[in-house]
C-alpha positions as CSV (number, residue, x, y, z in Angstrom):
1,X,-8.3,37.8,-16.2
2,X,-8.7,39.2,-12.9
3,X,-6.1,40.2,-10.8
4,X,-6.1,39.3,-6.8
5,X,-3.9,42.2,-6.1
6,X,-6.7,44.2,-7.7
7,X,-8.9,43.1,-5.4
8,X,-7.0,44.3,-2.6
9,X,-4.7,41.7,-2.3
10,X,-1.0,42.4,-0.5
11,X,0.9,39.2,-0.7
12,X,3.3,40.7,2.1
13,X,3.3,37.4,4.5
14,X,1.4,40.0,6.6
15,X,-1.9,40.8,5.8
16,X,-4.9,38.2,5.7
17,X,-5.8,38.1,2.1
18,X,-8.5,35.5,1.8
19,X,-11.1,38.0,1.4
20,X,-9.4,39.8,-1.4
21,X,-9.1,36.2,-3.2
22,X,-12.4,35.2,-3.0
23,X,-13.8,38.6,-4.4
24,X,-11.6,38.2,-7.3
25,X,-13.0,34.6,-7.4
26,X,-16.1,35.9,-7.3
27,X,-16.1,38.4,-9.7
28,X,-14.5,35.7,-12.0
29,X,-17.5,33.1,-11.6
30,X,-20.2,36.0,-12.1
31,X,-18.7,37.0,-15.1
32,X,-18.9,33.9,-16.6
33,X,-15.5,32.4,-15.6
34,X,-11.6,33.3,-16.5
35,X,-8.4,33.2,-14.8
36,X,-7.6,34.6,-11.2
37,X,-3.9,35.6,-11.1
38,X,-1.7,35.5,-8.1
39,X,1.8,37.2,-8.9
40,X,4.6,37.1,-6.8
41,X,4.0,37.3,-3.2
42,X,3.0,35.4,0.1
43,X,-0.6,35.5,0.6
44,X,-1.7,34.7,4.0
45,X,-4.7,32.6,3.3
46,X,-7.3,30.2,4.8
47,X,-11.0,28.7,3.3
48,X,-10.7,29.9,0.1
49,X,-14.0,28.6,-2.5
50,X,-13.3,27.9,-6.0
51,X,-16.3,28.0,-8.3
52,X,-16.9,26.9,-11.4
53,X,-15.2,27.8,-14.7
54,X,-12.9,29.7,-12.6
55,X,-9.0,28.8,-13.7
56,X,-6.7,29.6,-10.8
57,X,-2.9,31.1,-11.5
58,X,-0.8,30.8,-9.1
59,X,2.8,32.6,-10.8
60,X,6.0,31.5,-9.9
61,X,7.0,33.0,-6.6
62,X,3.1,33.1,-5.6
63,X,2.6,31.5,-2.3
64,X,-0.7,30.9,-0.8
65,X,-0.1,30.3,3.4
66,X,-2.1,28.6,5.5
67,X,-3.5,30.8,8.4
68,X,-2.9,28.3,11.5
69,X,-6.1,29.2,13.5
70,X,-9.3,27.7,13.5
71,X,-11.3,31.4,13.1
72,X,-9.8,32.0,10.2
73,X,-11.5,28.8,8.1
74,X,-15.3,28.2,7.8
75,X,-16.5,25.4,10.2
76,X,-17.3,22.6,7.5
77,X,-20.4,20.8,8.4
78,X,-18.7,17.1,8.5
79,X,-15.4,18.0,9.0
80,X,-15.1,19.4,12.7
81,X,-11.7,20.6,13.9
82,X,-10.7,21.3,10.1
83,X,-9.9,23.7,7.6
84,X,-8.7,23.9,4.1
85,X,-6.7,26.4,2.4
86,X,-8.7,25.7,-1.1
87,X,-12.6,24.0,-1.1
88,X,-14.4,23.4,-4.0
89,X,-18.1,21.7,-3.7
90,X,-20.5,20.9,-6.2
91,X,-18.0,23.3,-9.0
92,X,-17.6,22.2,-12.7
93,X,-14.4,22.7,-14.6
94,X,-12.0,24.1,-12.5
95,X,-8.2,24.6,-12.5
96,X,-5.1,25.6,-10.2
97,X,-2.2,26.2,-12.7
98,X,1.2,28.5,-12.7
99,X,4.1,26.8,-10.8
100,X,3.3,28.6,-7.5
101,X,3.1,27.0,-4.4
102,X,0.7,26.2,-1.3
103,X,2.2,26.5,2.2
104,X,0.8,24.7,5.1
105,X,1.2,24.5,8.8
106,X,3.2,20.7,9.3
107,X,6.7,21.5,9.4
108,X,7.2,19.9,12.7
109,X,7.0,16.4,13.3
110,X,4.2,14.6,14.8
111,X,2.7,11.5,16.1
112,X,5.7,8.9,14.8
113,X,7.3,8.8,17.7
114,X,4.7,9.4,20.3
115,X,2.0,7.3,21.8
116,X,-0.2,8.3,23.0
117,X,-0.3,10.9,20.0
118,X,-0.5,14.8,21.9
119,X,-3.5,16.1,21.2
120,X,-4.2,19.0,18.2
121,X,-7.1,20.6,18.4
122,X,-6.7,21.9,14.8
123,X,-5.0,20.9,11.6
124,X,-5.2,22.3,8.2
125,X,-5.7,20.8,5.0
126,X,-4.7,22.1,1.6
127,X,-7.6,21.0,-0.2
128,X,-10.8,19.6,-0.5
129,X,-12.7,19.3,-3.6
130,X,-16.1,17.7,-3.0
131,X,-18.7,16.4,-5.8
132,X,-16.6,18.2,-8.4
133,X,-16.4,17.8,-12.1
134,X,-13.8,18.5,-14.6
135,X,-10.9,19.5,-12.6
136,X,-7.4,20.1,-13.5
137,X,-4.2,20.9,-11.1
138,X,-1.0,21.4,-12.8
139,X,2.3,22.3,-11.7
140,X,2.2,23.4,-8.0
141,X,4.2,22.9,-5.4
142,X,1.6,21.6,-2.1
143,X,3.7,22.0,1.1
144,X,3.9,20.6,4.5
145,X,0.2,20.0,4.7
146,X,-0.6,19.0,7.9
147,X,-3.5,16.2,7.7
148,X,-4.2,15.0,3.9
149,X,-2.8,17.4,1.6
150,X,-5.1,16.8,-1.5
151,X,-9.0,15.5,-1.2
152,X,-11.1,14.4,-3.6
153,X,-14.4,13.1,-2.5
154,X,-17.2,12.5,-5.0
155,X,-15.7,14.1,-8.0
156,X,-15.3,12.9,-11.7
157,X,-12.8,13.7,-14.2
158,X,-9.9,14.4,-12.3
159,X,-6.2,15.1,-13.9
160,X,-3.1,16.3,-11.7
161,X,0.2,16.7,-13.4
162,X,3.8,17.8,-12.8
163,X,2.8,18.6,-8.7
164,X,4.9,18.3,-6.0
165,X,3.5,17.3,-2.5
166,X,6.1,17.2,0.0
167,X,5.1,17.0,3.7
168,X,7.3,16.0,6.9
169,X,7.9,12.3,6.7
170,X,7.3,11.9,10.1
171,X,4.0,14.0,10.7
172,X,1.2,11.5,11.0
173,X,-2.2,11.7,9.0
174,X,-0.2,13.9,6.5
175,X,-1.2,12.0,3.0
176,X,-0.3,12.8,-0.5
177,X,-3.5,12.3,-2.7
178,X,-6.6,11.0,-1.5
179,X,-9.3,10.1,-4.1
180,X,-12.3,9.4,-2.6
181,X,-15.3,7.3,-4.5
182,X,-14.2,9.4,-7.6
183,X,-14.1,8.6,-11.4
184,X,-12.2,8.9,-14.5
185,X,-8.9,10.4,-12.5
186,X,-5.3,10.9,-13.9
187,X,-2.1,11.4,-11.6
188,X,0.8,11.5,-13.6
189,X,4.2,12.8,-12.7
190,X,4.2,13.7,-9.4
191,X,7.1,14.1,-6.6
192,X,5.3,13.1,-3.1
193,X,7.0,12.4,0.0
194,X,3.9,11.8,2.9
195,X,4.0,11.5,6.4
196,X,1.5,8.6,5.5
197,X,-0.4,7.6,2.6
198,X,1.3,9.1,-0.9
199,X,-1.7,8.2,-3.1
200,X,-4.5,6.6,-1.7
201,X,-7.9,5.4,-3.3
202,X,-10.8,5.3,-0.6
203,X,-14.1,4.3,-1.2
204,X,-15.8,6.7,2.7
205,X,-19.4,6.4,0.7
206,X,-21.3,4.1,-1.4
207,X,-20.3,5.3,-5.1
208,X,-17.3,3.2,-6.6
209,X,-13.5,4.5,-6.6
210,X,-13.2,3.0,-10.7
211,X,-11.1,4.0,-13.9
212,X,-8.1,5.3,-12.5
213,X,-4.8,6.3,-13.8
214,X,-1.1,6.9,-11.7
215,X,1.9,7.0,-13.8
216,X,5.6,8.3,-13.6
217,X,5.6,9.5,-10.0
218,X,8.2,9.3,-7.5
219,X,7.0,8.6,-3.9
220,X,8.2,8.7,-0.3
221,X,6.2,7.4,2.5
222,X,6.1,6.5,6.4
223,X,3.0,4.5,5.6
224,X,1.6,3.3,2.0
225,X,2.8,4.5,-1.2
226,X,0.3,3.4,-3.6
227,X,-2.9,2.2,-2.0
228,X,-6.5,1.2,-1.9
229,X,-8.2,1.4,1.2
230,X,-8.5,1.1,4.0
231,X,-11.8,2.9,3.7
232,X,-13.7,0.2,1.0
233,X,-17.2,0.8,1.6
234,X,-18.0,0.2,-2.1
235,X,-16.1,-1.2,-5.1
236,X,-12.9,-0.2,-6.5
237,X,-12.5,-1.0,-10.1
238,X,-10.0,-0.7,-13.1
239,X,-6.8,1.2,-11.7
240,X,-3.6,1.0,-12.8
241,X,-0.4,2.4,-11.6
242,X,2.3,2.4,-13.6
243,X,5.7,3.6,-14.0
244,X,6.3,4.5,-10.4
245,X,9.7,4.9,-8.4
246,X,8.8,4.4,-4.9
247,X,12.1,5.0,-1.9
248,X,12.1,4.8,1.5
249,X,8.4,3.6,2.3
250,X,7.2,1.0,4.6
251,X,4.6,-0.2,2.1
252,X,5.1,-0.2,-1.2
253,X,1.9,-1.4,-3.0
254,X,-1.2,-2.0,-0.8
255,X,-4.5,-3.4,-0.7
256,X,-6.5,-3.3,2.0
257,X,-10.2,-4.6,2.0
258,X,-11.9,-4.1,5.5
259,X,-15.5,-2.8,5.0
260,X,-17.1,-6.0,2.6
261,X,-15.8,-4.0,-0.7
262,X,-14.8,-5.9,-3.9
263,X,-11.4,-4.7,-5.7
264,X,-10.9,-6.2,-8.8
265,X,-9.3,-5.5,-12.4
266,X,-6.1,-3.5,-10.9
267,X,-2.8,-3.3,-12.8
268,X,0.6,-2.7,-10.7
269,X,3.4,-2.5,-13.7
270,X,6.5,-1.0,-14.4
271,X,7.3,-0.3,-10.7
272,X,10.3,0.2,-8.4
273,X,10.4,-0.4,-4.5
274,X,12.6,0.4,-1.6
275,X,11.6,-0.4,1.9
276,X,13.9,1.8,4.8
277,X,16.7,0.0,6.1
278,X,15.0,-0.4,9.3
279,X,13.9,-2.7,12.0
280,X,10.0,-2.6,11.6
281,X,7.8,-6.0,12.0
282,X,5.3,-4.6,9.5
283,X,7.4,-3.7,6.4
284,X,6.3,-5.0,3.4
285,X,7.2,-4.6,-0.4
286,X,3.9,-5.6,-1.7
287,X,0.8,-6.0,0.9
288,X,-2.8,-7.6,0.1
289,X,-5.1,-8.7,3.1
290,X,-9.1,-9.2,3.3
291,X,-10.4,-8.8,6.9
292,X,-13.5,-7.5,8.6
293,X,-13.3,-4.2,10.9
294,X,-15.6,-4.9,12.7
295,X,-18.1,-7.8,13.5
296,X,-21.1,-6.3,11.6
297,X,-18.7,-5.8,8.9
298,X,-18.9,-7.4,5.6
299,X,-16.3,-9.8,4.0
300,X,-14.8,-8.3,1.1
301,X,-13.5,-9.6,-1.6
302,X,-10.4,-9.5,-4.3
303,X,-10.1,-10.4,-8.0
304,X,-8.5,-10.1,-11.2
305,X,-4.9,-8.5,-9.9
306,X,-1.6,-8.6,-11.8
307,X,1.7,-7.6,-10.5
308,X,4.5,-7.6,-13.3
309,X,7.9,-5.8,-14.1
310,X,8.2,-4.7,-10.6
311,X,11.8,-4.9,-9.0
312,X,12.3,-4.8,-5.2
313,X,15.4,-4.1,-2.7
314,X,14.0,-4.4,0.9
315,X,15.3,-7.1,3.9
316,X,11.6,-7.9,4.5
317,X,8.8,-10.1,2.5
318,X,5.6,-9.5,0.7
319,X,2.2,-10.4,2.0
320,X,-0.7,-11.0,-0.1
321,X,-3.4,-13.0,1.8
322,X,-7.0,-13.8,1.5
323,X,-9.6,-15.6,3.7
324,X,-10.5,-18.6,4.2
325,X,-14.4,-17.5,3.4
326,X,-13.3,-15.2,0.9
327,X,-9.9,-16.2,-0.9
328,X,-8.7,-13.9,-3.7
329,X,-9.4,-14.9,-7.1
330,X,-7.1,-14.7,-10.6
331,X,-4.0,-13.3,-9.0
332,X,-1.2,-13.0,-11.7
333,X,2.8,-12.4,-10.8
334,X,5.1,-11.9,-13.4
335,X,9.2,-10.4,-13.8
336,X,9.3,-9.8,-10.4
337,X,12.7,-9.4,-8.7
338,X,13.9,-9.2,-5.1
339,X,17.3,-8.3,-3.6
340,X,17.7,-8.7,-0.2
341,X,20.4,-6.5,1.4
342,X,20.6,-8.1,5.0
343,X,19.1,-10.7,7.1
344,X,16.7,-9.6,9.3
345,X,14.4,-11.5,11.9
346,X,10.8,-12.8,10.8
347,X,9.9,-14.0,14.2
348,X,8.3,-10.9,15.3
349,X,6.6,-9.7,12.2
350,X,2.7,-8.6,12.4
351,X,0.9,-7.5,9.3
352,X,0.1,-3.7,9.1
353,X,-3.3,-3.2,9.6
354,X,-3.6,0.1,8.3
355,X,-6.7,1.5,10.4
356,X,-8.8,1.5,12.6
357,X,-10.1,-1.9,13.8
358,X,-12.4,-3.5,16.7
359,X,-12.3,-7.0,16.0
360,X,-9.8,-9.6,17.6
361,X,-6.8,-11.3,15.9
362,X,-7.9,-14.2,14.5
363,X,-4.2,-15.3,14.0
364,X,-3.8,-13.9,10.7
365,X,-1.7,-10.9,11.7
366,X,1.1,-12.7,12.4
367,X,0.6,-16.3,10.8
368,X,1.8,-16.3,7.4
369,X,4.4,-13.1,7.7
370,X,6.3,-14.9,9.7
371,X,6.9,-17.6,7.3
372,X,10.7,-18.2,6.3
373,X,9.7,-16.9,2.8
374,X,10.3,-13.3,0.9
375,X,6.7,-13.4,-0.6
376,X,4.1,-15.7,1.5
377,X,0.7,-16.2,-0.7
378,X,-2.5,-17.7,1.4
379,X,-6.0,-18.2,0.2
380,X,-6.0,-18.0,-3.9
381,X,-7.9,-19.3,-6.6
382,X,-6.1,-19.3,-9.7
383,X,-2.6,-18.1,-9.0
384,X,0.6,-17.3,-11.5
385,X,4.1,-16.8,-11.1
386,X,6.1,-16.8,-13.8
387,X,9.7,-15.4,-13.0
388,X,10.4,-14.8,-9.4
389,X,13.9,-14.3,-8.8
390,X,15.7,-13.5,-5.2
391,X,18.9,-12.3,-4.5
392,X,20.7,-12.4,-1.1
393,X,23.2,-10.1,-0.5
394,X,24.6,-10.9,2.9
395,X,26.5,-14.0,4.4
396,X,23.9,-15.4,6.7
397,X,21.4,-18.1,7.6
398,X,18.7,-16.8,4.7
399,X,16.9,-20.1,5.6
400,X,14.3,-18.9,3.6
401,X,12.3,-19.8,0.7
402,X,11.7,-17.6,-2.1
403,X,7.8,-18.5,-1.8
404,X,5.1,-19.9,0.6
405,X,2.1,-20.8,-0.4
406,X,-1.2,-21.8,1.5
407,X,-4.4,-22.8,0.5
408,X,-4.2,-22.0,-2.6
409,X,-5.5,-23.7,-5.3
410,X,-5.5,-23.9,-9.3
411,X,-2.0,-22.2,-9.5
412,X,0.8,-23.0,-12.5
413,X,4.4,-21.9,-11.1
414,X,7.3,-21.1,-13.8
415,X,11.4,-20.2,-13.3
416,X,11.4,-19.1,-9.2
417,X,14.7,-18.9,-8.2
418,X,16.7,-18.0,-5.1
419,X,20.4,-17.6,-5.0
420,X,22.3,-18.6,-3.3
421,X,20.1,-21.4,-3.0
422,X,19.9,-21.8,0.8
423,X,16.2,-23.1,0.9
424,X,13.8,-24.4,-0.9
425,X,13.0,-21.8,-3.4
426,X,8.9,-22.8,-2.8
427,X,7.3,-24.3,-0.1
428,X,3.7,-25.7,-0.3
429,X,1.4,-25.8,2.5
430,X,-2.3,-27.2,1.9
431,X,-1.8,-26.2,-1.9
432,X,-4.0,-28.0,-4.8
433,X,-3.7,-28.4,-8.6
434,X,-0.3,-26.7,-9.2
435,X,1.4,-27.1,-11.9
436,X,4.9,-26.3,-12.3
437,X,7.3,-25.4,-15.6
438,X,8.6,-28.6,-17.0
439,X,12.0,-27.1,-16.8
440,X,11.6,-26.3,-13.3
């Protein structure tokens, strides 16, 4: 065990001590590896490497503060105008433990209410683990990041557990948890509240995003809350979230396939959502789209989802659509339930696109969320829905189904209700081979 104070380390909220740190990190990895231990304190920090076999210790009461100017951070080779309060790259089992904290620099809010966004020259990160293996984080508090708090990019075995990430709802850019083309990783009981994304699976490079765990988290977000994409460069396979309280979020479960990737075998289970009580056109319990970025872009594609034991309060409907050259394939809903707490107006409802894109509307950002239904389905092969139920709160018109469905094909439809029944509880637009419940 090597102590940072031994180092030289003050932990006064004065004195710079990432050099103190990283010799005790240092000394640590030459040895062989061990534990690096932070007591008490507020250590003004910035660019601190973890290496391999090194484990860590942050104590309770320890607080590792990002520095908020650029000189104080190593320039990162594809990362310009960023820094990171912990980096990692090319490292083997390595850990951040202890119940101590890491303090960034987004308190203040940013880029919600503004566009054009002001301009930031700078922003800090609180870490960014690159082509790493074996890594465990357990028990720390991440703070106010300001861009994505937690990066993965290229690692394998991943576990974090019992971490908080809380950020300012209203800072943009300020994710949770971003794997990035990474394998075998566990998140499991988490507190995050993001100024976007909370937990976000992006495929930036050409190796998969596949065999990943989220379970018993509670999540908060301006954006997404659980997520795949937008980045899909290359597959994403086998992930399942479970277990999951989501509040307050504009998006509650996501999908978005813009750059030709193929998603399939994902589990959503166990789950409960609550959209803000707000006026937004793109608010959206559960959200699934396939489009291109850009022209040169290739068409993605989505298969083998299931949706099931997920209960929803929001005003606003789901969105799960395909495209006509690529329609999503085995798409399974079950136990789902929907109260709606007020009437709001579909008319002026666009899908959320979710990044960056250069090719024109083809219609599809508006033409089936705007359907008078609280989930609208378009461009399926093989679709099931056993137990849909909707209930509206409110007096009011509510002339609204509890399901639209277009273009799909081979679907069997069992016990969808709506009540009060002031619609048709399913409405069927250019639908073929459905089969219904013979109670129905």
């Amino acid at each position: 065990m090597w102590s940072a104070k031994d180092f030289g380390a003050k932990g006064d909220d004065k004195s710079c001590d990432t050099s103190a740190i990283q010799a005790a990190i240092d000394k640590c990895a030459g040895s062989g590896g061990g534990m690096v231990y932070c007591d008490a304190g507020t250590y003004l920090a910035g660019g601190i490497v973890l290496k391999s076999r090194v484990h860590l210790y942050l104590a309770p009461g320890a607080v590792l503060k990002a520095l908020p100017n650029s000189q104080d951070y190593p320039e990162h080779p594809l990362r310009k105008n960023r820094g990171f309060v912990l980096m990692a790259d090319g490292a083997e089992d390595i850990s951040i433990s202890g119940g101590g904290t890491v303090l960034g620099t987004g308190q203040e809010a940013w880029g919600r209410a503004e566009y054009p966004r002001p301009p930031l020259s700078f922003r800090v990160s609180l870490l960014l683990f690159e082509n790493c293996k074996n890594i465990s984080i357990t028990g720390i508090n991440f703070l106010m990041s300001d861009s994505w708090a937690l990066h993965f990019r290229l690692c394998e075995n991943l576990h974090i557990d019992h971490c908080r990430i809380l950020n300012n709802y209203f800072r943009a850019n300020s994710d949770g948890i971003d794997p990035d083309s990474c394998k075998n990783v566990i998140i499991s009981n988490c507190h995050i509240t993001a100024g976007d994304d909370c937990i976000v699976a992006k495929t930036t490079q050409e190796q998969p995003m596949e065999n990943m765990v989220v379970t018993n988290c509670i999540l908060e977000s301006i954006s997404t809350a659980l997520k795949l994409g937008t980045e899909s460069k290359a597959p994403f396979r086998d992930i399942v979230f479970n277990n999951c309280v989501i509040k307050n979020s504009v998006i509650g479960l996501g999908i978005y396939v813009k750059d030709g990737a193929l998603v399939e075998r994902v589990s959503f289970s166990n789950i409960t959502i609550e959209n803000p009580a707000i006026d937004h056109k793109t608010v959206n319990p559960i959200f699934m789209d396939i489009e291109k970025r850009h022209e040169d872009s290739k068409t993605g594609k989505i298969r083998d989802i299931s949706f099931s034991n997920i209960i929803i309060n929001s005003s606003y409907g789901s969105l799960i659509q395909g495209m006509p050259e690529s329609p999503i394939e085995n798409l399974s809903l079950s136990n789902i339930s929907i109260r709606v707490p007020r009437e709001v107006d579909f008319s002026g409802r666009s899908k959320n696109i979710g990044g960056n894109r250069s090719i024109e509307d083809d219609g599809r950002d508006t033409e089936f969320i705007t359907k008078p239904a609280y989930f609208a389905i378009a461009h399926v092969r093989g679709l099931t829905i056993e137990n849909l139920k909707l209930t509206i709160d409110q007096d009011g018109n509510h002339n609204r189904a509890a399901l639209y469905a277009y273009d799909v094909e081979d679907a069997y439809l069992k016990n969808i209700g709506l009540s009060p029944l002031n619609a048709k509880p399913v409405i069927l637009d250019s639908c073929r081979n459905i089969r219904y419940n013979a109670n129905d």
